[in-house]
Structures are given as C-alpha cells and as structure tokens.
C-alpha positions in Angstrom: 0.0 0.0 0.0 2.7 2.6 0.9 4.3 1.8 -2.5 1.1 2.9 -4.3 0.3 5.7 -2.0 0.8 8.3 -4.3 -1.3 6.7 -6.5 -4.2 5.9 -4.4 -3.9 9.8 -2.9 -4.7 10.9 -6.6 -6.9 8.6 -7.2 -8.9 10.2 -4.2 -8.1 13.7 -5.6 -9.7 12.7 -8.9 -12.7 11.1 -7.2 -13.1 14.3 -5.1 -12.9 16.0 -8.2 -15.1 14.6 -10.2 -17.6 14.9 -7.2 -17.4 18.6 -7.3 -18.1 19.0 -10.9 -21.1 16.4 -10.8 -22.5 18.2 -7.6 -21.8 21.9 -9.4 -23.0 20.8 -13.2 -24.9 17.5 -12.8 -27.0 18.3 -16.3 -23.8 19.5 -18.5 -20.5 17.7 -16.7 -22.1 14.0 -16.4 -24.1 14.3 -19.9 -23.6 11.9 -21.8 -22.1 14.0 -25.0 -19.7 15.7 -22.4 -18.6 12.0 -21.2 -17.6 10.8 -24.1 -16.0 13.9 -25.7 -13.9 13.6 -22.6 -13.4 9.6 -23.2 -12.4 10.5 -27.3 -9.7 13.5 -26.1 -8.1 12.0 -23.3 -6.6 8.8 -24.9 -4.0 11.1 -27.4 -3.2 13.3 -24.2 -3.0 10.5 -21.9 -0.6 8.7 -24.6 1.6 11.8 -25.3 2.1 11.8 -21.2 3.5 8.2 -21.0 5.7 8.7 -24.2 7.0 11.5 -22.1 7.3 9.6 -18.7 9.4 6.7 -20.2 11.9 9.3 -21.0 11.3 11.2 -17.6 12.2 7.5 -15.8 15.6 7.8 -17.0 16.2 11.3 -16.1 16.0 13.2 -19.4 13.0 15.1 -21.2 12.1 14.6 -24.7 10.5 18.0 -26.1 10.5 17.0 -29.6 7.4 14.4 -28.6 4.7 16.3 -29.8 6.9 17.8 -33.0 7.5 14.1 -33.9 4.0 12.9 -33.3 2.9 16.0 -35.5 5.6 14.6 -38.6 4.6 11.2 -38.2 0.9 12.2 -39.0 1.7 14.3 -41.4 3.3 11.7 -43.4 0.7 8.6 -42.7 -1.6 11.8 -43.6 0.0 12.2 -47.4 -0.1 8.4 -48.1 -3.9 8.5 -47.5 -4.4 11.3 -49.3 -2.9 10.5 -51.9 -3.8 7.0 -52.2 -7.3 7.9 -51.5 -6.9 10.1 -54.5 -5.6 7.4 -56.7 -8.5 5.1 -55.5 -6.2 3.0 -54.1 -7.8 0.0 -51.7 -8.4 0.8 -48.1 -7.0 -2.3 -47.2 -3.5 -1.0 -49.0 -3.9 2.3 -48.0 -4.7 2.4 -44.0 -1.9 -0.2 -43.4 0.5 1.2 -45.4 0.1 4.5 -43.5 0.0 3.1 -40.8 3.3 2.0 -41.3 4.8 4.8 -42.4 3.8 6.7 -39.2 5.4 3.9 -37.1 8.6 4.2 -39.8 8.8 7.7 -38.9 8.3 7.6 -35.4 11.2 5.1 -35.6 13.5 7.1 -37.2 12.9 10.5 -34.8 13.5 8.2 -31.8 16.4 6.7 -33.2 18.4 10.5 -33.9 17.1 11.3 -30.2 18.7 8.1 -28.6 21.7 8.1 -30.9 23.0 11.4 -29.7 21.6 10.7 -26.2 22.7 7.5 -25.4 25.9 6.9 -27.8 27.4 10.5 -28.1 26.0 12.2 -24.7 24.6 15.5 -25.5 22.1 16.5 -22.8 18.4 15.4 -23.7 17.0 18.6 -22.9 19.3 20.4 -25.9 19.3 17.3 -28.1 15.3 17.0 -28.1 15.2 21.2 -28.2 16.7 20.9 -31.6 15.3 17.9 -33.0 11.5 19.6 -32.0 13.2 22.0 -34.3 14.2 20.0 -36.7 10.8 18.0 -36.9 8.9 21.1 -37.1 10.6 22.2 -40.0 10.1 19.3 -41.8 6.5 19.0 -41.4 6.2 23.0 -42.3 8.3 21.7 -45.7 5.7 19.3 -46.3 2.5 21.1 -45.6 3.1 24.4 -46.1 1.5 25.1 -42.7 -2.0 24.0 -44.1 -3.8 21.0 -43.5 -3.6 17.7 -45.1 -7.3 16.0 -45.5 -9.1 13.9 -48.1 -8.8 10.6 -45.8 -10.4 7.2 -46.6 -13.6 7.2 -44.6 -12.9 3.9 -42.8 -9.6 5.6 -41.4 -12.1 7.9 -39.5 -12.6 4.7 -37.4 -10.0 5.0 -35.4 -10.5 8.0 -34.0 -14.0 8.4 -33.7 -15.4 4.8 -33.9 -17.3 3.3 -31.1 -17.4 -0.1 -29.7 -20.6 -0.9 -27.4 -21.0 3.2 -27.2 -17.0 3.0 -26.0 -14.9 5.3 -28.2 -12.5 3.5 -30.1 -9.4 5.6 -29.0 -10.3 4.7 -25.3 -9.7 1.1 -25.9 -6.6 2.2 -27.8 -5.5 3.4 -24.9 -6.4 1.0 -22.5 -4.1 -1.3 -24.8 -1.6 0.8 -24.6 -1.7 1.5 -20.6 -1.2 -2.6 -20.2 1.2 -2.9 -23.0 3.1 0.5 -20.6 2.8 -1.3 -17.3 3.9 -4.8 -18.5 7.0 -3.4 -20.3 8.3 -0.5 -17.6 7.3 -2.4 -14.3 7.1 -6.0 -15.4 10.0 -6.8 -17.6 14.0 -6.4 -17.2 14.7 -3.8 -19.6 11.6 -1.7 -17.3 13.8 -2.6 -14.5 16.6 -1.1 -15.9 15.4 1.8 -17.3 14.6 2.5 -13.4 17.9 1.2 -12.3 19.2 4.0 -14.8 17.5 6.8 -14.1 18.0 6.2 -9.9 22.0 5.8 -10.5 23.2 5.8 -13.9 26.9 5.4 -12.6 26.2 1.8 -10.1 23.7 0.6 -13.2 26.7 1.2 -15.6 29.2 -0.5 -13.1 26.9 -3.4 -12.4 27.5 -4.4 -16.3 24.1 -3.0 -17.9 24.7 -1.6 -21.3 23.1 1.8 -20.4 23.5 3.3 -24.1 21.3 0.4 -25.3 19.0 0.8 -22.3 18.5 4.6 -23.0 18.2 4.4 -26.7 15.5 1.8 -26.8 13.4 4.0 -24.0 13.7 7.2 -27.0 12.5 4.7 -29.8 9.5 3.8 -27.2 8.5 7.0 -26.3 8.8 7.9 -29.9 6.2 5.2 -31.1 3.7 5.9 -28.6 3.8 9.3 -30.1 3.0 8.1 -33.5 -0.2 5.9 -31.8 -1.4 9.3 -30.6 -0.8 10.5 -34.2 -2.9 8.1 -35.8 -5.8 9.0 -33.3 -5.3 12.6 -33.9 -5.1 12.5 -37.8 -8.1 10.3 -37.5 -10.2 12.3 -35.2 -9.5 15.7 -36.7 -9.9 14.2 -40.0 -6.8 15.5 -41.4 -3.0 16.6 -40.5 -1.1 19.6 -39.4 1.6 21.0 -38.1 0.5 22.4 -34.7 -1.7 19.3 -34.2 -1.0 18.0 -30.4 1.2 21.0 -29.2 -0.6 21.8 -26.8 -0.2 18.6 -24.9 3.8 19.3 -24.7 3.9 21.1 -21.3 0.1 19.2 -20.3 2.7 15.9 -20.9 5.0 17.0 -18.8 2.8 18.6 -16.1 1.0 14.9 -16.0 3.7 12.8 -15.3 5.1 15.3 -12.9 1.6 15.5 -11.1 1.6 11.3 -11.6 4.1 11.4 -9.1 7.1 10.8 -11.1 10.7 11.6 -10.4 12.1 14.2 -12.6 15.6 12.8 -11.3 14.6 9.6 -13.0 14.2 6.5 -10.9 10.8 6.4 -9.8 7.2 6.2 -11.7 4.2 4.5 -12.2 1.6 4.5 -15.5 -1.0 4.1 -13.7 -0.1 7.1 -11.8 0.4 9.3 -15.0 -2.9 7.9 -16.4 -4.6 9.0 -13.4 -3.0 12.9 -13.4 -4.2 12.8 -17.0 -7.8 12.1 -15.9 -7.5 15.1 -13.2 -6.5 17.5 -16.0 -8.5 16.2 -18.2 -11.6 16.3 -15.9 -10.0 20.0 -14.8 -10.1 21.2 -18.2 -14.0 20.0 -19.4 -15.3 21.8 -16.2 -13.6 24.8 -16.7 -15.0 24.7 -20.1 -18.7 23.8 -19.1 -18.2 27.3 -16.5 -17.0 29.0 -19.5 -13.9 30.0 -18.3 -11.4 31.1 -21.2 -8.8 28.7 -22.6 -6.2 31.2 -21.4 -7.6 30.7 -18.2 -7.0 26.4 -18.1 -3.5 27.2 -19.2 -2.7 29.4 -16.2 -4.0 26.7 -14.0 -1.4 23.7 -15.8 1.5 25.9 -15.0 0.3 27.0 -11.3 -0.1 23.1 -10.8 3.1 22.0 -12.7 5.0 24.9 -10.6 3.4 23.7 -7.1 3.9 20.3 -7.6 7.9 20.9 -8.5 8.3 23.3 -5.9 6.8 20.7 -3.4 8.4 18.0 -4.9 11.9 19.8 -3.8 11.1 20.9 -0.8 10.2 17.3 0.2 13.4 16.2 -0.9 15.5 19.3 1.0 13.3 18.3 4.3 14.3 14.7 3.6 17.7 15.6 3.8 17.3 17.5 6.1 15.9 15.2 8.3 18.6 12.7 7.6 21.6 15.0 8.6 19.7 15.8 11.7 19.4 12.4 12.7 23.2 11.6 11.6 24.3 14.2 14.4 22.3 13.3 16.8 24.0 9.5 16.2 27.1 10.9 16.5 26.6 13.2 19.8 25.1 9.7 21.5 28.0 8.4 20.6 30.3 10.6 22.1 
C-alpha cells in the first residue's frame, strides 16, 4: 500500500474532483455527449504523457514528442491522401500508413537516442533541436495547411465506437497494459529504473546503459505516432500544430503522476490518473466558461506547485537525515 500511495492519494483527488463537478454541473458535466468527448480527447493526451514519462524515468525530457508525433501524421496523412486520391484499396492504403507513421516515429527516436545514449549530449538540448528539426520538416511538407481527403474507414480509429465506448479509449487502454507490462514487469523496465535512480552503479553493475537509453527514446517515440494516428483520425486531417498543446500538459501529468524528474521512480497508472485530473479539470472549466487562457494558467500554477513541493520534500528529507546523523554521533560521544 505505501508503495502505491501516491497513486491511491490521486486517485482520491480525482474522485473528489469529479464529485465537485457532478455536484456543481450535474445536467452538462455527467451528460452523456460531455462524457464521451472527454473519453475520445483523453486517450492522445494520456498517450503523449506516457511517451513523455518513459523518458522522464531515466532522467532526461524529450520535447521534440509532440513535433514528432505532428511529422509522423503528417506523413501517414499524405499516403492517405494521396492514395485515396488514386482510389487505391483501403485495405493497401490504411496499413500502409499506418506503417509509415510507425517508420517515422522510428526514425525520430532513433536520432534522439543516438545522440543521447551513444554521443551524450544532454536530452534537454538534443530534443530542443530535434523539436526544431521535426517542425521544420513538417512545415516543408504542408506548407503550414492541413492535409485532409482521408479514406472514410480511417475515421474509425479516432472516432469509432465499440458498445458506445470510443474506439481511442480502448486504444489506450491497450496501450496502458502494454506501458505497465513493459516498464514495471520486464528487465529492460527494470533497468530503465535502475538507470535513471544511479546511472553510474547501473553502468558499473555491467548493464549496457547506451542500449537501455536508446530503446526508451524509440519507445517514447512510437507511442507518439499511436497518438498520431488518433489525432489524424479524429481531426480528420493533419497539421503542423496538431497535439502541441499537450507538450507542457505531458509533462505537467507525469510530474503531477508522481514521477521523479531525477529519474528512478514512476508509475503508469499514476500518469494515467493525473491525466484524468486535467482532463476532468479542463472540461469543467470549459462547461463554466472559463477562457482557454484561463485552463492554461491553471497547468503551469499546478506543474509549478507540484515541483516546488516536490523539492522541498526532498531538501526536508535531507534535512531530516543529517539531523538524525548528528544526533547518532553526539550519542555516541
């Protein structure tokens, strides 16, 4: 229990929450339309945010996540297009781009975690200038317009239903499991802890660190492209700034989740459930008609708290130690 307590603690929070908008908008916040345009949004945000805590686990950042979800459905986006437009067969077409945006997502991870993990630049200044680089790309290829003209069935994916539950909910649901099982059940999840709690003893102790730290960017990298399919699906066509709003929403997430921005510690289920809380934040602000500008505020206030508590934690923990340390030593004496 007191490993999970900070996930059972915002768990209550989000319970609590979701209380006080029910009690506040029973008609508009547990409506039906407003329940399920919260269960179609939250699955890209809520995968962006654990593409971003893998890398957080390890002790780096990756702001290029949303610029390299953005290229990767940019580029399915043109296969579909122009397929479409050559009256191609779905059952080429949506695989096929599918593929492509997996390809992609594959190859932005792989310049991350090359110059990461094999030369050592700092992750925050490597992923600053490949969310550049990506960018730029995509602005090459769509002229900062938007790509549509997709192959209805491709709409599925993003705004299907299953038994009234949206299709991208059950995408992530997959994906949660599939996050779980790899970074808390498996060796290479072990590690990546291992890494980002002491990267020097889990170097000395014979683990191949570079290999460790360059698989967790091609990870993070392909969960961005699973939020890109949704996206490009959803909106019905691609763009640039598609998703950029969830860059610093990522990051305040798996922060709130109870992640270590050291490295070493996190949970998924954690992150999922921060997601829900700014998720659930964010739709009742709306249903009050409070500005945008307004929600925005609010992420940075909370991303700001929860650092500023989550360091003064650790200074009182130290604190506490070095107390105790001299009193050890006067008893001794």
């Amino acid at each position: 229990m007191r490993k999970y307590s900070k996930e059972w603690f915002l768990l209550g929070v989000l319970l609590i929450l979701i209380a006080i908008m029910s009690f506040l908008s029973p008609d508009k916040f547990l409506s039906f339309d407003n329940l399920q345009s919260m269960a179609f949004q939250l699955p890209e945000f809520g995968i962006i945010a654990l593409a971003m805590m893998a890398v957080i686990l390890t002790g780096g950042i990756n702001l290029s996540v949303t610029a390299a979800t953005s290229l990767s459905g940019i580029l399915a986006a043109f296969i579909l297009a122009g397929f479409n437009a050559a009256g191609v067969n779905i059952l080429i077409t949506i695989p096929v781009a599918i593929v492509v945006a997996l390809i992609t997502a594959i190859v932005c991870g792989a310049i991350n975690g090359l110059a990461i993990s094999y030369i050592g630049v700092s992750p925050i200044l490597v992923t600053l200038a490949t969310m550049t680089l990506f960018e730029g790309i995509s602005l090459k290829f769509t002229k900062g317009d938007a790509i549509s003209g997709f192959p209805e069935k491709y709409y599925y994916f993003g705004n299907g239903t299953i038994l009234d539950v949206p299709v991208p909910l059950i995408i992530f649901v997959m994906v949660i499991v599939i996050a779980i099982i790899l970074l808390e059940h498996t060796p290479w999840g072990f590690k990546v802890h291992m890494l980002g709690y002491n990267p020097k003893a889990t170097a000395l102790s014979g683990i191949d660190t570079k290999k460790v730290l360059f698989k967790v960017y091609l990870f993070s990298a392909l969960l961005g492209s699973i939020a890109a399919i949704i996206m490009t699906s959803r909106y019905n066509s691609a763009k640039v700034d598609y998703g950029s709003s969830y860059l610093f929403q990522s990051l305040t997430a798996v922060v709130l989740g109870g992640s270590d921005v050291t490295g070493g510690y996190g949970k998924v289920m954690g992150t999922v459930i921060a997601v829900a809380i700014l998720q659930v934040t964010s739709s009742g602000l709306n249903i009050f008609g409070i500005n945008r500008n307004i929600t925005d505020i609010i992420t940075g206030a909370i991303l700001i708290l929860v650092l500023a508590s989550h360091y003064i934690n650790i200074h009182y923990l130290q604190y506490q130690r070095l107390k105790k340390s001299i009193k050890q030593k006067k008893d001794i004496i």
